[in-house]
Steps between C-alpha positions, in 0.01 A plus 500: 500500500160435451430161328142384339488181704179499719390870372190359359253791425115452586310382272256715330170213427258776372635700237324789295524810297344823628440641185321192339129462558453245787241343304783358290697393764533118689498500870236757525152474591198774647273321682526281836377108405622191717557294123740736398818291499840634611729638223816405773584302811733595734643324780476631853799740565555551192544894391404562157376823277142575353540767270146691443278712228355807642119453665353622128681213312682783293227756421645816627795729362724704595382844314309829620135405451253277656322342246607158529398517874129623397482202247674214678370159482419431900364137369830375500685584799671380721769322274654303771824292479499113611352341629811363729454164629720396806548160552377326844251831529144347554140607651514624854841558486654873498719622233776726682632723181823737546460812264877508426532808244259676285651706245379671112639373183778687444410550135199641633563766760204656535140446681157704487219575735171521404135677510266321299141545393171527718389258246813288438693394819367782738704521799451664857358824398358392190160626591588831663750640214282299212891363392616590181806294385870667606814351567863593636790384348832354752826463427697303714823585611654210716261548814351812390251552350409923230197570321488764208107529553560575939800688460653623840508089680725263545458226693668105560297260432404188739444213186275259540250238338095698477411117489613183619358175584426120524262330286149454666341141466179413353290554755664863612479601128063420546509675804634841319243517206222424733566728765604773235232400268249590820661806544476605115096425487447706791707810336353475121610763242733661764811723402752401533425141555511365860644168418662329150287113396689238274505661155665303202549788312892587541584227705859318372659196626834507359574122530444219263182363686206298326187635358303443804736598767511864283137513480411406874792763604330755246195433641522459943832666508468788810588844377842619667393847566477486900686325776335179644591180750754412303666880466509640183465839371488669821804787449698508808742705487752342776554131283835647420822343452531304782170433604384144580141380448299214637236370233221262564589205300138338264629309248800301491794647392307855625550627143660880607429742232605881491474793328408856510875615620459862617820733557345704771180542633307697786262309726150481327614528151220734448521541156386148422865497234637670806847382527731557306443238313822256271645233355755292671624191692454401840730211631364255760560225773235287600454202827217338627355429820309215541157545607591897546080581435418291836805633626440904485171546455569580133171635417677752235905515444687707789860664394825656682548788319843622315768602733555790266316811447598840380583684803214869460471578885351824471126491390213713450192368643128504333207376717191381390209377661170290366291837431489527103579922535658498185157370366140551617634482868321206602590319815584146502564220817838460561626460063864470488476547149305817455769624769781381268336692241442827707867455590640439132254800379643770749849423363399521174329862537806534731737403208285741219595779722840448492458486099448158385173437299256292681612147226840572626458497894286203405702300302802603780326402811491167311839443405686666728609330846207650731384307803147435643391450849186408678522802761197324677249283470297503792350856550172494355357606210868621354781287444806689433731412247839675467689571188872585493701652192867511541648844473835410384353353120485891476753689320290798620356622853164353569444617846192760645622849542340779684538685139328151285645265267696612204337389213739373206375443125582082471322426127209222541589170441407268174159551384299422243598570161176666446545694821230372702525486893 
């Protein structure tokens, strides 16, 4: 019979609600700042539960238009939960984390991917398609993962944390706005922007801090839109359930912070909101090894991925390489990205002649579980860069035919409520 002694559930430290603004929230903060204390301690070995808003902090629904993607407020976000102090953690050391589970809110079983505005957000092809604000509603189904706006896919979803990472000290944090700050003045007035400075405006620190602590964190704290040293928001796809990560430790207690909990995602989350983005709770175990920087070369964190991954063995293959022939066909030196772009852009005119709109194939390419290789490297001037989309997500035959595709009628995803793509 089974008996409550020593069934002790893990502690949840971080608790929030998804569908309060994370502005009004404690244990939530948007920008990266060494002063920012930790909301909870754990001890080494210890699991425990962080429970998460959505990237947005609450600003998108779950309806059929995309206006609240056009007008979100980018200022604020990331709304991160922690930080998570673990005790004996110090500078030079590495903290070893254990990504245990990472699940929705079950009173909140749904996600969204996103397209947002050339002028608000951007994303990969915010240039070439001049990106109008759509979106794709998810509804989650255990592993699985429908939309009503890309009807005809179904997929299981790998879950993971968009953004994760240890606290970087004072002198890391100077090192990020100087080197971005260089990079900004020598791109002024580009769009989108190549790089995010400290910005007050929007930035929260949901902890009872003094005046001065608020206003220096207001004021230095780095912008959490890309990965750095320390990881962050750098979207891999395989820090699943069961994946184990080894984080440069520079500050003591390494003050882990996470957010940005995706349901599924393809490699390159083009779409800039390109997973499918949610709300939800990620349970952890952390260790430490002393002195792990010295140790492994820990320049940047280094991961095992999860040991489980949905299991979509037949693939169709797009190739790209780093000529720009969807564009003005210019030829670049060995540019993996312009031949992950070439890549993603065949499937997409691939994926319009099966039916789907060109938002849809886009906002699918970015949610669903699609890999990415570097094909090579070495042959110059074209890198090749593979792209492969998992036939079984179909409930439809995808495959080239000596007699073409068979083009279906799918809708168009969630536009604009003043119908503007």
């Amino acid at each position: 019979m089974a008996t409550k002694a020593n069934s002790n559930a893990h502690p949840t430290i971080i608790k929030v609600d998804p569908f309060i603004p994370a502005h009004e929230q404690k244990g939530i903060h948007n920008r990266w700042h060494p002063d920012i204390p930790p909301f909870a301690t754990v001890k080494p070995g210890e699991v425990f539960k962080v429970e998460c808003v959505d990237w947005t902090g609450a600003q998108i629904g779950n309806n059929d238009n995309s206006d609240d993607v056009r007008d979100v407020d980018l200022h604020s976000v990331h709304n991160l939960s922690g930080p998570v102090a673990v005790e004996g953690a110090e500078p030079g050391d590495c903290l070893v984390v254990d990504i245990l589970d990472v699940t929705p809110f079950e009173k909140m079983p749904w996600g969204y991917t996103g397209i947002f505005e050339l002028n608000n957000g951007g994303g990969l092809f915010a240039k070439e398609f001049q990106s109008r604000a759509c979106k794709a509603i998810w509804d989650f189904e255990g592993i699985y993962a429908t939309s009503r706006h890309i009807p005809g896919v179904r997929f299981a979803g790998v879950s993971h944390p968009g953004l994760i990472g240890t606290a970087p000290s004072t002198e890391l944090l100077a090192q990020w706005n100087k080197r971005e700050g260089e990079l900004i003045a020598d791109h002024l007035g580009a769009v989108p922007a190549v790089a995010f400075p400290p910005d007050p405006q929007g930035a929260y620190l949901g902890q009872d801090v003094s005046d001065e602590i608020r206003e220096k964190f207001a004021r230095e704290g780095a912008r959490t839109i890309p990965g750095r040293e320390h990881g962050g928001n750098c979207d891999i796809k395989n820090l699943s359930k069961g994946s184990r990560c080894y984080f440069p430790v520079f500050v003591k207690g390494a003050n882990l912070s996470v957010g940005d909990l995706h349901f599924s995602q393809g490699d390159g989350e083009m779409s800039f909101c390109g997973a499918i983005e949610m709300a939800g709770i990620i349970t952890f175990k952390c260790s430490i090894i002393k002195n792990g920087i010295e140790k492994f070369a820990l320049k940047q964190p280094i991961f095992l991925p999860s040991p489980i991954d949905p299991l979509y063995s037949a693939k169709l293959i797009f190739e790209g390489i780093s000529v720009d022939y969807h564009g003005d066909g210019k030829q670049y030196n060995m540019d993996a990205t312009v031949a992950y772009k070439q890549a993603a852009l065949n499937a997409i005119a691939y994926l319009q002649k099966v039916g789907y709109t060109r938002e849809q194939a886009y906002l699918l390419l970015s949610a669903a579980p699609i890999e990415s290789h570097v094909g090579a490297i070495v042959d110059s001037p074209n890198a090749c860069v593979t792209l492969a989309l998992p036939l079984g997500i179909f409930d439809h035959d995808i495959l080239p035919k000596p007699e073409g595709l068979e083009k279906h009628n799918f809708g168009q995803c969630a536009i604009r409520s003043d119908g503007i793509l």
